[in-house]
MOPAC internal coordinates of N, CA, C and O (Angstrom, degrees):
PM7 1SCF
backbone

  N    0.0000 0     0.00 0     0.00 0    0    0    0
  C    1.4321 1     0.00 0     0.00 0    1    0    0
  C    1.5210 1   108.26 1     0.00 0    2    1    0
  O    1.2310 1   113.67 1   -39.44 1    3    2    1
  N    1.4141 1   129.58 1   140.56 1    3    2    1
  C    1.1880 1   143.26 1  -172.00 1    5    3    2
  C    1.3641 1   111.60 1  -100.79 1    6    5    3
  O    1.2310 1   106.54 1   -54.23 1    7    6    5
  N    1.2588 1   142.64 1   125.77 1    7    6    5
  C    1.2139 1   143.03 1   175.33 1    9    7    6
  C    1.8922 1   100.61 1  -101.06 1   10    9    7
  O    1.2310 1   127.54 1   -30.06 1   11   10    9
  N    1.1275 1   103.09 1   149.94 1   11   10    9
  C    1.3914 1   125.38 1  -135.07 1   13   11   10
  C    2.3696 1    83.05 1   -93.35 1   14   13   11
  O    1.2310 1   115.39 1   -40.95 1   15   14   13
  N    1.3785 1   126.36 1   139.05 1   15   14   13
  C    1.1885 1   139.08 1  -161.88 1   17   15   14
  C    1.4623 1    92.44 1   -79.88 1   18   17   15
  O    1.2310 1   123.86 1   -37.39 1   19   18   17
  N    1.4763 1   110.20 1   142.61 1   19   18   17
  C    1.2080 1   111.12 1  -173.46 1   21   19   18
  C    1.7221 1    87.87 1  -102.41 1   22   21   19
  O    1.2310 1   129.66 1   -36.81 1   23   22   21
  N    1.7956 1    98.98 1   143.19 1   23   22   21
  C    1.5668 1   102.11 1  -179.37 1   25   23   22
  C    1.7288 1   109.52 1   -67.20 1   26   25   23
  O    1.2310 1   122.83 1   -25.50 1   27   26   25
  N    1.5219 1   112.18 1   154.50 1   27   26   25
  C    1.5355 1   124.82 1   176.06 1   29   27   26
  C    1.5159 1   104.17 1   -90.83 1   30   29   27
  O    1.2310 1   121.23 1   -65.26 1   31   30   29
  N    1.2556 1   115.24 1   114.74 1   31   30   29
  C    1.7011 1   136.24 1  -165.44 1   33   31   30
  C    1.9375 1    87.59 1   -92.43 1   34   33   31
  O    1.2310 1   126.51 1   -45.43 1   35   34   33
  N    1.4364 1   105.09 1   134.57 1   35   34   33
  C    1.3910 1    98.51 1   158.39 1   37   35   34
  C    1.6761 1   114.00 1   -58.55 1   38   37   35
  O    1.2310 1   127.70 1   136.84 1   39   38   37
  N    1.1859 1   102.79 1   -43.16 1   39   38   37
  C    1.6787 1   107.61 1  -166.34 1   41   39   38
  C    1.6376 1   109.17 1   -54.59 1   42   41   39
  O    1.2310 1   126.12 1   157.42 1   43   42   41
  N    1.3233 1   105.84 1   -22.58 1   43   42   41
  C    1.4576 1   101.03 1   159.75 1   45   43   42
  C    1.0551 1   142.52 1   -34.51 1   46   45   43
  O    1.2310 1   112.56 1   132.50 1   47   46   45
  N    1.2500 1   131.64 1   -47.50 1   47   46   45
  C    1.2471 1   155.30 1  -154.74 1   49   47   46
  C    1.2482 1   100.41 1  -122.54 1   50   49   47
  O    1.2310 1   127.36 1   -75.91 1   51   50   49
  N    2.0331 1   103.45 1   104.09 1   51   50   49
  C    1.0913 1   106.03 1   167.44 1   53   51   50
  C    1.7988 1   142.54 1   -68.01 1   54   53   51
  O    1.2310 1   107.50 1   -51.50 1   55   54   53
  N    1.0318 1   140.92 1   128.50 1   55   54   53
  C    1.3096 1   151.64 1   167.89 1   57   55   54
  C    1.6015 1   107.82 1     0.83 1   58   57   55
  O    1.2310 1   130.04 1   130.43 1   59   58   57
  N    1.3267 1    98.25 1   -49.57 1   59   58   57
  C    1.5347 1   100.08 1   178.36 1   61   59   58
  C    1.4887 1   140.29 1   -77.82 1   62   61   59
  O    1.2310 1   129.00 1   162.86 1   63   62   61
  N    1.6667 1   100.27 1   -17.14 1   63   62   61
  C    1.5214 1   117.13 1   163.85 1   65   63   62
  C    1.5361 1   112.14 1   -86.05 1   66   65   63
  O    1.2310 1   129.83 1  -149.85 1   67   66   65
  N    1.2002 1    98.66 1    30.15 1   67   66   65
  C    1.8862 1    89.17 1  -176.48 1   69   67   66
  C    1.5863 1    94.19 1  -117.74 1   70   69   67
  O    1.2310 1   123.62 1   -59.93 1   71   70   69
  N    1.8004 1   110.66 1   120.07 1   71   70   69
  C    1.4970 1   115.20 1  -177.41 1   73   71   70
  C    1.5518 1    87.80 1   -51.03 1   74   73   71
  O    1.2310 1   133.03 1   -11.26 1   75   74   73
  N    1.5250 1    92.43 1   168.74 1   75   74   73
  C    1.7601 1    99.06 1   161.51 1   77   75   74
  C    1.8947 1    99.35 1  -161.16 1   78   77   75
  O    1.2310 1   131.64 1   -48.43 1   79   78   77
  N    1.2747 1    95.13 1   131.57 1   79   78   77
  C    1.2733 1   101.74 1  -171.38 1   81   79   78
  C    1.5350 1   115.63 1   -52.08 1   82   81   79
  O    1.2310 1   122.03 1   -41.31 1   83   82   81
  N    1.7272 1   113.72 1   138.69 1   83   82   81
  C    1.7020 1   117.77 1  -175.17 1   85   83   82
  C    1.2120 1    91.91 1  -103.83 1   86   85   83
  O    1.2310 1   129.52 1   -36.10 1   87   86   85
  N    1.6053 1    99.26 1   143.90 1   87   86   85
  C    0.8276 1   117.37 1  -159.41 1   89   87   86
  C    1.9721 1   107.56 1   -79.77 1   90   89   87
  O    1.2310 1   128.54 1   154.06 1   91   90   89
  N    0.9507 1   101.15 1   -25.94 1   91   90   89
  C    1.8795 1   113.62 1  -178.03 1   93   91   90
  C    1.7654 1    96.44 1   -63.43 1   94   93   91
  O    1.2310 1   127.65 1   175.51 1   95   94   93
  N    1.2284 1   102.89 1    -4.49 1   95   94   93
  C    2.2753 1    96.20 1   174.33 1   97   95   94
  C    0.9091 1   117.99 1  -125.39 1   98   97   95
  O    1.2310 1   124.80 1  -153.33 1   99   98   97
  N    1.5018 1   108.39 1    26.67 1   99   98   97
  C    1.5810 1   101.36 1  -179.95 1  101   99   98
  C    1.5508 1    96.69 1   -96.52 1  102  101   99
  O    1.2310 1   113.71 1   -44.96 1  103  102  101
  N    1.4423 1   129.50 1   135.04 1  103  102  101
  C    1.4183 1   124.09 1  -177.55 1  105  103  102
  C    1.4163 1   105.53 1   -93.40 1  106  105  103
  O    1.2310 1   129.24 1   -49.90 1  107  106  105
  N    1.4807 1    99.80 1   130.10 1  107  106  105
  C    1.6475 1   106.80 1   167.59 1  109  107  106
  C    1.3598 1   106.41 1  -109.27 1  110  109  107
  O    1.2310 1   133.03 1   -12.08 1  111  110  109
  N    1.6308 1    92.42 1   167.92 1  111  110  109
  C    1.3496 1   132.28 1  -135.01 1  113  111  110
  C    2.0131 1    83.53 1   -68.11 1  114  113  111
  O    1.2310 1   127.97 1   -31.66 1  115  114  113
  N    1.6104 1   102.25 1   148.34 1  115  114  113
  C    1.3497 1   107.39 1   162.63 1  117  115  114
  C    1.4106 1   123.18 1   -70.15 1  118  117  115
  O    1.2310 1   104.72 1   -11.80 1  119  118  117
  N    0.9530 1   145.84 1   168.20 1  119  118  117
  C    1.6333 1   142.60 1  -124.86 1  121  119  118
  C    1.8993 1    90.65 1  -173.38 1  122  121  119
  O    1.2310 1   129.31 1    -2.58 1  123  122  121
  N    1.2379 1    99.67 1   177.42 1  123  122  121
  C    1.4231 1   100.70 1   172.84 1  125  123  122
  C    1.4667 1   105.92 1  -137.70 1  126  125  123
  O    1.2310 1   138.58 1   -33.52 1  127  126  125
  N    1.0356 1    81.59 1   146.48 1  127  126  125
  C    1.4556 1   115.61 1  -161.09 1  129  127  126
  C    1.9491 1   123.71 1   -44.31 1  130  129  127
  O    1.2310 1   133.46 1   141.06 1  131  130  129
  N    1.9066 1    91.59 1   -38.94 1  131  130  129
  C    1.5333 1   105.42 1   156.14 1  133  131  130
  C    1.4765 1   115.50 1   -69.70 1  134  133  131
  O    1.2310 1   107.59 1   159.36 1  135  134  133
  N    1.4477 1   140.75 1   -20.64 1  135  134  133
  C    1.2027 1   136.77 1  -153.81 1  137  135  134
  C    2.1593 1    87.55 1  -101.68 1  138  137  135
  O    1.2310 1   110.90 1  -160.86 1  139  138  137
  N    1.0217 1   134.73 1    19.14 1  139  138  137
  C    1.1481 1   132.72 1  -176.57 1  141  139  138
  C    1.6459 1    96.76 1   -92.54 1  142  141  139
  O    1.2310 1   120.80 1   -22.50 1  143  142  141
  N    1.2762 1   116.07 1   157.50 1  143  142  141
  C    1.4074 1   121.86 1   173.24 1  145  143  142
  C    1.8124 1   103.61 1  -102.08 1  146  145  143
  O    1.2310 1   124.96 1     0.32 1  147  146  145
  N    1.3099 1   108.08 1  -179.68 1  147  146  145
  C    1.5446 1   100.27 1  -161.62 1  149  147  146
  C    1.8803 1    99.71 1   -80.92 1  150  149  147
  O    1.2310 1   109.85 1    -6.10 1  151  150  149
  N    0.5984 1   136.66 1   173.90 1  151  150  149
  C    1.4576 1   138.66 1   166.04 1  153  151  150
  C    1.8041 1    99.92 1    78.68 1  154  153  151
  O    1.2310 1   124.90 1   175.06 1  155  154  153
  N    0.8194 1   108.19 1    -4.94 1  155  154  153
  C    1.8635 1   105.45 1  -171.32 1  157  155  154
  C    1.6745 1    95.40 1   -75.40 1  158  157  155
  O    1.2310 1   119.70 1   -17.44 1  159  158  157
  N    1.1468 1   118.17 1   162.56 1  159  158  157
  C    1.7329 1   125.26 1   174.13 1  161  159  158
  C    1.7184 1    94.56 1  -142.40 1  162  161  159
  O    1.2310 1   121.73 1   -23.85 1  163  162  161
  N    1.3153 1   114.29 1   156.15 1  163  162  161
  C    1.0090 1   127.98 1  -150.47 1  165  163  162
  C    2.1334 1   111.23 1  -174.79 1  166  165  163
  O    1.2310 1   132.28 1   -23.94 1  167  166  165
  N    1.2477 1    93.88 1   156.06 1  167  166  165
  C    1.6809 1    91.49 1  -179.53 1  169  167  166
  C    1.7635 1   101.61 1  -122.60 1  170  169  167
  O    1.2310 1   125.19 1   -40.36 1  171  170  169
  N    1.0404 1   107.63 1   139.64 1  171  170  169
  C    1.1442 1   123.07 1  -174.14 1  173  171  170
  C    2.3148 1   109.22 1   -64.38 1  174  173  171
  O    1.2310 1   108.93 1   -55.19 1  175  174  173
  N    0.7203 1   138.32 1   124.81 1  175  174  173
  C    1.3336 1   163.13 1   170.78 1  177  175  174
  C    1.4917 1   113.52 1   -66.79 1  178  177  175
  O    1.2310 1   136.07 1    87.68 1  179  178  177
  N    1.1816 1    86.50 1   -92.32 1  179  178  177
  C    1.7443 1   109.60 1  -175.87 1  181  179  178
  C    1.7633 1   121.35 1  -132.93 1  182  181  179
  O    1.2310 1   122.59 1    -9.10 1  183  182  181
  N    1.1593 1   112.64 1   170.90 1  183  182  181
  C    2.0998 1   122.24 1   171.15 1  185  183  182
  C    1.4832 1    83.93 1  -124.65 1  186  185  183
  O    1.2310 1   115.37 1   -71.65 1  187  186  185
  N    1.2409 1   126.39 1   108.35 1  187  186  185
  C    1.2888 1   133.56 1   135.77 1  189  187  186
  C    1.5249 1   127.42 1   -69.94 1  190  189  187
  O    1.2310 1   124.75 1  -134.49 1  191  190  189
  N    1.6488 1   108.49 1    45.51 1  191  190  189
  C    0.8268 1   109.39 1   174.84 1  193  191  190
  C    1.4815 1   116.47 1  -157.81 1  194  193  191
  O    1.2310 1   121.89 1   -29.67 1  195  194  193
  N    1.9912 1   113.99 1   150.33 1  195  194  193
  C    1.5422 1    87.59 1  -168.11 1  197  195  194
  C    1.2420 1    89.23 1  -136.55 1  198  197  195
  O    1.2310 1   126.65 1    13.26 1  199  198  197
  N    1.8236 1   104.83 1  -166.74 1  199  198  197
  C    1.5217 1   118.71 1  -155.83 1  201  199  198
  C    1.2529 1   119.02 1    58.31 1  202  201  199
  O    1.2310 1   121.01 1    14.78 1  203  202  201
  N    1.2837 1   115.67 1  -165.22 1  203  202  201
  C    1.7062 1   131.80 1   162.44 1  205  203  202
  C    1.7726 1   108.40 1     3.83 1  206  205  203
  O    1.2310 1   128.23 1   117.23 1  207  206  205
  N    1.6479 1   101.77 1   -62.77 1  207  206  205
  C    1.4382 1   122.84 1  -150.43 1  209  207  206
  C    1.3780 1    84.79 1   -81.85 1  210  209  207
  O    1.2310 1   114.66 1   103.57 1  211  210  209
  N    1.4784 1   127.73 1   -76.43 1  211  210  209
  C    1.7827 1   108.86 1  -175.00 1  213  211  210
  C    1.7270 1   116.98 1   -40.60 1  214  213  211
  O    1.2310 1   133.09 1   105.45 1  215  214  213
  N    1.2893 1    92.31 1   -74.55 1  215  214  213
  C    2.0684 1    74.87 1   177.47 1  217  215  214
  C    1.3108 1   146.88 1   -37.14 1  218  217  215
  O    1.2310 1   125.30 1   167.31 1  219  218  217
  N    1.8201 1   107.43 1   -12.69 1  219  218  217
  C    1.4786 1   110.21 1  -174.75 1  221  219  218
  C    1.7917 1    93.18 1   -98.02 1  222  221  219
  O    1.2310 1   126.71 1   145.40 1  223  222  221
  N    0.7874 1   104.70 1   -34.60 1  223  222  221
  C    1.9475 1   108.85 1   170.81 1  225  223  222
  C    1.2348 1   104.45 1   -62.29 1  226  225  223
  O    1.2310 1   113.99 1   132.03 1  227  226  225
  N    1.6630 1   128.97 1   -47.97 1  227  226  225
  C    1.3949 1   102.93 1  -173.56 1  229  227  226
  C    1.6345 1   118.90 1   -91.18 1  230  229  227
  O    1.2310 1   126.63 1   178.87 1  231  230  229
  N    1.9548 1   104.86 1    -1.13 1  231  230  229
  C    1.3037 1   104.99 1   178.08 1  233  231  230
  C    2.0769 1   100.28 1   -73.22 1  234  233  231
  O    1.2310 1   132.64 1   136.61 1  235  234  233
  N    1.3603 1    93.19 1   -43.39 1  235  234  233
  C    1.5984 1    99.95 1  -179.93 1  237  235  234
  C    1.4884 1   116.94 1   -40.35 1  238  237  235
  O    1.2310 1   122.61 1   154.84 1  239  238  237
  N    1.4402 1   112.60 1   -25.16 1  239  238  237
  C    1.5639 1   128.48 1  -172.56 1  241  239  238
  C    1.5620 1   128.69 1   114.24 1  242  241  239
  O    1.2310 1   131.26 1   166.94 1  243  242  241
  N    1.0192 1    95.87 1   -13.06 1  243  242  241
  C    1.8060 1   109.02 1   166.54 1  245  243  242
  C    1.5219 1   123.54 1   -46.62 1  246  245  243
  O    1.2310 1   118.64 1  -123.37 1  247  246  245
  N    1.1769 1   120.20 1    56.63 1  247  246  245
  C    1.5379 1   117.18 1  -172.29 1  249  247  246
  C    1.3698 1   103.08 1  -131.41 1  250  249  247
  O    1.2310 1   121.02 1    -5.49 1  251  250  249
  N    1.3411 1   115.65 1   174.51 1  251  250  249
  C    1.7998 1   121.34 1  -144.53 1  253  251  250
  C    1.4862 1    81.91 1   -66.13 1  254  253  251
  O    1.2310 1   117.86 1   -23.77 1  255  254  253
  N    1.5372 1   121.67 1   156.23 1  255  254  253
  C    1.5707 1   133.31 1   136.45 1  257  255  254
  C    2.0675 1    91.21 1    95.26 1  258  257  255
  O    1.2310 1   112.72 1   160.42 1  259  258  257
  N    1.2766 1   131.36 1   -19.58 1  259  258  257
  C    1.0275 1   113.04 1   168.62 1  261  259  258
  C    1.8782 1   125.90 1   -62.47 1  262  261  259
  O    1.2310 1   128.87 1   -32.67 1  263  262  261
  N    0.9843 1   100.52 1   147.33 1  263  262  261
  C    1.7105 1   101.31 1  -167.94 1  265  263  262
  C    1.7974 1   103.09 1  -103.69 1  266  265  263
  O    1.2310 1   126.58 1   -65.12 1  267  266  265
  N    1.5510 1   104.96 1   114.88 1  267  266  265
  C    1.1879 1   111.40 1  -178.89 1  269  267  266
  C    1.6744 1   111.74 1  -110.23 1  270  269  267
  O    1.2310 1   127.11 1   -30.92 1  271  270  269
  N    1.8825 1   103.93 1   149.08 1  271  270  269
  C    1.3981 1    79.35 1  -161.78 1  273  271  270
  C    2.2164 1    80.15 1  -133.88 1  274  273  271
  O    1.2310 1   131.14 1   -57.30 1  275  274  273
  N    1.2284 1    96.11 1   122.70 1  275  274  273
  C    2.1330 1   118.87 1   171.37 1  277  275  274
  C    1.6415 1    99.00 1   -25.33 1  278  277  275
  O    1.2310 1   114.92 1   -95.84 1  279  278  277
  N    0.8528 1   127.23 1    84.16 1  279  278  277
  C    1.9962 1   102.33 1   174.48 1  281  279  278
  C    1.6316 1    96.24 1   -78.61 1  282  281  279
  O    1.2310 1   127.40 1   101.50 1  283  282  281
  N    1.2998 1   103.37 1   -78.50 1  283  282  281
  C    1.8816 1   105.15 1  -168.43 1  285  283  282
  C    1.3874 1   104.31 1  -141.54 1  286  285  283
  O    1.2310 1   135.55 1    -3.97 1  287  286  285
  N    1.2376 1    87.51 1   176.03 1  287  286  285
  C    1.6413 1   105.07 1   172.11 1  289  287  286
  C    1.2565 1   124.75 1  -134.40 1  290  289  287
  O    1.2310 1   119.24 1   -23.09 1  291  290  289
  N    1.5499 1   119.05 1   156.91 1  291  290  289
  C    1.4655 1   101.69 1  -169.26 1  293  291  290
  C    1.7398 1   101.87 1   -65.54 1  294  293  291
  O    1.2310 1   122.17 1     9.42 1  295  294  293
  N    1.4716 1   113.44 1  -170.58 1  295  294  293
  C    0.9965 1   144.88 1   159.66 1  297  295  294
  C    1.7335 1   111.84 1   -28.07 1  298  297  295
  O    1.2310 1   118.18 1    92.65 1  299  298  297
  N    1.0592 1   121.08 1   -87.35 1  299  298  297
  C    1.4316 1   149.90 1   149.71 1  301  299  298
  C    1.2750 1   111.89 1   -38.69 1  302  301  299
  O    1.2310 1   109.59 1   151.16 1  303  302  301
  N    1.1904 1   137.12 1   -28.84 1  303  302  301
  C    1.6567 1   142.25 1   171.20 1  305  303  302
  C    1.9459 1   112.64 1    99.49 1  306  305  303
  O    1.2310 1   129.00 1  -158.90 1  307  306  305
  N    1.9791 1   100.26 1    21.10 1  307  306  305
  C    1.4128 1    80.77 1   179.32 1  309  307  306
  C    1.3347 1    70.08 1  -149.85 1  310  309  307
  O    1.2310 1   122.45 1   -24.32 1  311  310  309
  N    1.4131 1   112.92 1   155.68 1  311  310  309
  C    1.4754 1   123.10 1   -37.49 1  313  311  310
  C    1.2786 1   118.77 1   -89.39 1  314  313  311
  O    1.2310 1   128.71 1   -10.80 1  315  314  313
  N    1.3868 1   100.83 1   169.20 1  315  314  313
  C    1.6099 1   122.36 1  -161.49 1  317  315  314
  C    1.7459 1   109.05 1   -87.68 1  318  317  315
  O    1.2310 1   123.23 1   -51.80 1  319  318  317
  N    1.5470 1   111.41 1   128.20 1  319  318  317
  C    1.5114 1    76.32 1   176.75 1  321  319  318
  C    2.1589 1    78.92 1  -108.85 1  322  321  319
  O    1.2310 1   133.06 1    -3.44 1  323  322  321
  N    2.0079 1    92.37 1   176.56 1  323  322  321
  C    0.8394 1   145.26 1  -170.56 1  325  323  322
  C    1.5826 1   121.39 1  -105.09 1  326  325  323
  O    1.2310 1   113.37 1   -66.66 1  327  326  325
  N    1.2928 1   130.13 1   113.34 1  327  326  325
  C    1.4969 1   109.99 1   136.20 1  329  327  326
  C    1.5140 1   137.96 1  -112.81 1  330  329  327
  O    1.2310 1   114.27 1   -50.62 1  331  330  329
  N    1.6095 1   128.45 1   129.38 1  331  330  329
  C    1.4355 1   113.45 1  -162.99 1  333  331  330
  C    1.8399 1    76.67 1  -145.52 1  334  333  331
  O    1.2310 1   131.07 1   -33.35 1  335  334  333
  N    1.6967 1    96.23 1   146.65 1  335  334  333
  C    1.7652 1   100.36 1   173.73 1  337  335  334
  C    1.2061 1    99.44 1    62.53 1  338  337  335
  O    1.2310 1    93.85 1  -166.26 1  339  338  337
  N    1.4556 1   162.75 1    13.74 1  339  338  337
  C    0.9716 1   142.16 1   157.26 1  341  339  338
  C    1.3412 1   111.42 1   102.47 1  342  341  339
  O    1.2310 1   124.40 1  -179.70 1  343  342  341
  N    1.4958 1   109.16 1     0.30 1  343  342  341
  C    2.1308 1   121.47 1   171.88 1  345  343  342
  C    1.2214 1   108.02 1   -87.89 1  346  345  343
  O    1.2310 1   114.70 1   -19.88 1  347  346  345
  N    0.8246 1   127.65 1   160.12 1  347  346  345
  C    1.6382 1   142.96 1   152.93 1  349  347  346
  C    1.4303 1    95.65 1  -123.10 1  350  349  347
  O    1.2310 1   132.26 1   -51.66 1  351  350  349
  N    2.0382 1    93.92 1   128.34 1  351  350  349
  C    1.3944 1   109.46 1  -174.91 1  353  351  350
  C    1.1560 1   115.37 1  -131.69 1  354  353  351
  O    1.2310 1    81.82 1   -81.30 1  355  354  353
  N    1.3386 1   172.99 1    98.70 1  355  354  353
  C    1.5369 1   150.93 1  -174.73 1  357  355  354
  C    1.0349 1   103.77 1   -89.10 1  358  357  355
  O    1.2310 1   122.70 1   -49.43 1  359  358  357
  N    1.3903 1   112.42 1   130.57 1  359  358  357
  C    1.6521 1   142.17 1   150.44 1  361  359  358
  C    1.5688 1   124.46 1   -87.72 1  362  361  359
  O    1.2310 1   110.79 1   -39.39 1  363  362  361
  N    1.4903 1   134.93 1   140.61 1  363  362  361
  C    1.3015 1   122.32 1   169.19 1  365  363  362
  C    1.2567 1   113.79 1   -72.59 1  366  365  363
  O    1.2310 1   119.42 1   -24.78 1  367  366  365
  N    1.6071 1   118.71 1   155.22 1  367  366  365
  C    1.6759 1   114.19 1   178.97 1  369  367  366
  C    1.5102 1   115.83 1   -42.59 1  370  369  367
  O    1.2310 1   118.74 1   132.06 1  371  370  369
  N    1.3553 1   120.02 1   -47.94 1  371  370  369
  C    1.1236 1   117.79 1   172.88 1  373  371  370
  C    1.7041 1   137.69 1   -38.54 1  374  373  371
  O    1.2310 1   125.34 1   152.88 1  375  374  373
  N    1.7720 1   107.34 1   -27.12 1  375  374  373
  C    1.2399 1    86.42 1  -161.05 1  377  375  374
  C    1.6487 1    73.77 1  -120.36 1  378  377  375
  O    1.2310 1   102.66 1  -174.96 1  379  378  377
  N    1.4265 1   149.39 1     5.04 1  379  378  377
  C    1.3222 1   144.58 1    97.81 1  381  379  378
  C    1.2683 1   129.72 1    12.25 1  382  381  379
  O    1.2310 1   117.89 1   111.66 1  383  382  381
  N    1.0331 1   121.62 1   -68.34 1  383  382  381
  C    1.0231 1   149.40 1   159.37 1  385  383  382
  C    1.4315 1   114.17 1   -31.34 1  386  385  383
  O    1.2310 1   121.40 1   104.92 1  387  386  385
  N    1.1312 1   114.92 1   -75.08 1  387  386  385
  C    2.0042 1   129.03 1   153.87 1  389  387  386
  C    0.6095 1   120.37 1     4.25 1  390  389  387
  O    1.2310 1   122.44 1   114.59 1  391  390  389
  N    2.0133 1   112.93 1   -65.41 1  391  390  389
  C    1.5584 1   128.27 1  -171.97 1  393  391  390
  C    1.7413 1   109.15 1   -78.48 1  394  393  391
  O    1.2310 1   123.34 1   -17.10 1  395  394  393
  N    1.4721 1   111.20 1   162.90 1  395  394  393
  C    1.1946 1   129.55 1  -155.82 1  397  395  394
  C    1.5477 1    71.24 1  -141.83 1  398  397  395
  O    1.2310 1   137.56 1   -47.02 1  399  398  397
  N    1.5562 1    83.58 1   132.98 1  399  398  397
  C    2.1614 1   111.91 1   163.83 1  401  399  398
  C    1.1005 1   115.68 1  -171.40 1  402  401  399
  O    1.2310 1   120.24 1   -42.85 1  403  402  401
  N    0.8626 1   117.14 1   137.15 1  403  402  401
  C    1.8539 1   136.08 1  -169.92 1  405  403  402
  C    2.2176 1    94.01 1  -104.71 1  406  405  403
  O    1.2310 1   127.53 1   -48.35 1  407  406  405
  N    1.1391 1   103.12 1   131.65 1  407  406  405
  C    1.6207 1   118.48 1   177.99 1  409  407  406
  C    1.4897 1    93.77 1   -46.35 1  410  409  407
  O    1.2310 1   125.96 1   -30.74 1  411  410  409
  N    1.3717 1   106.15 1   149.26 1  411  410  409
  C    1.5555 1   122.28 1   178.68 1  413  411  410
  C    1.7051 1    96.45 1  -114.63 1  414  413  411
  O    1.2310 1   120.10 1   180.00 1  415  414  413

């Protein structure tokens, strides 16, 4: 014999067993790569850029999941150098700019 399911009450379920999203995993939006301040580190996203100009960025090392880290900038704010892999590289804002990275 089957005894009959007792209904599931919201009020059941206390307040405190309810996950609730933290806030340290919510992923924000990728950014570009010139808009970083110097000392920031960051992982590379995307090359919004193609031909000639994408391949020399991704020969340089700019490809998804590499970790790039702001060193300085000139004087004037161009160009930026870079370290990723253990290079130090400078790029102008412009082609900076290109790359897509979300903060590490």
């Amino acid at each position: 014999m089957s005894h009959p399911a007792e209904p599931i009450h919201r009020d059941a379920i206390s307040p405190d067993r309810v996950p609730r999203a933290r806030e340290d995993h919510v992923a924000e939006a990728p950014v570009s790569l010139a808009s970083l301040e110097v000392g920031a580190t960051a992982r590379v996203v995307s090359v919004d850029a193609e031909g000639p100009a994408g391949r020399r960025l991704q020969d340089l090392g700019f490809v998804p999941g590499t970790l790039v880290e702001v060193r300085r900038r000139a004087p004037l704010g161009d160009p930026v150098e870079f370290e990723l892999r253990g290079t130090h590289l400078c790029l102008r804002r412009g082609e900076a700019a290109r790359i897509r990275v979300r903060r590490a």
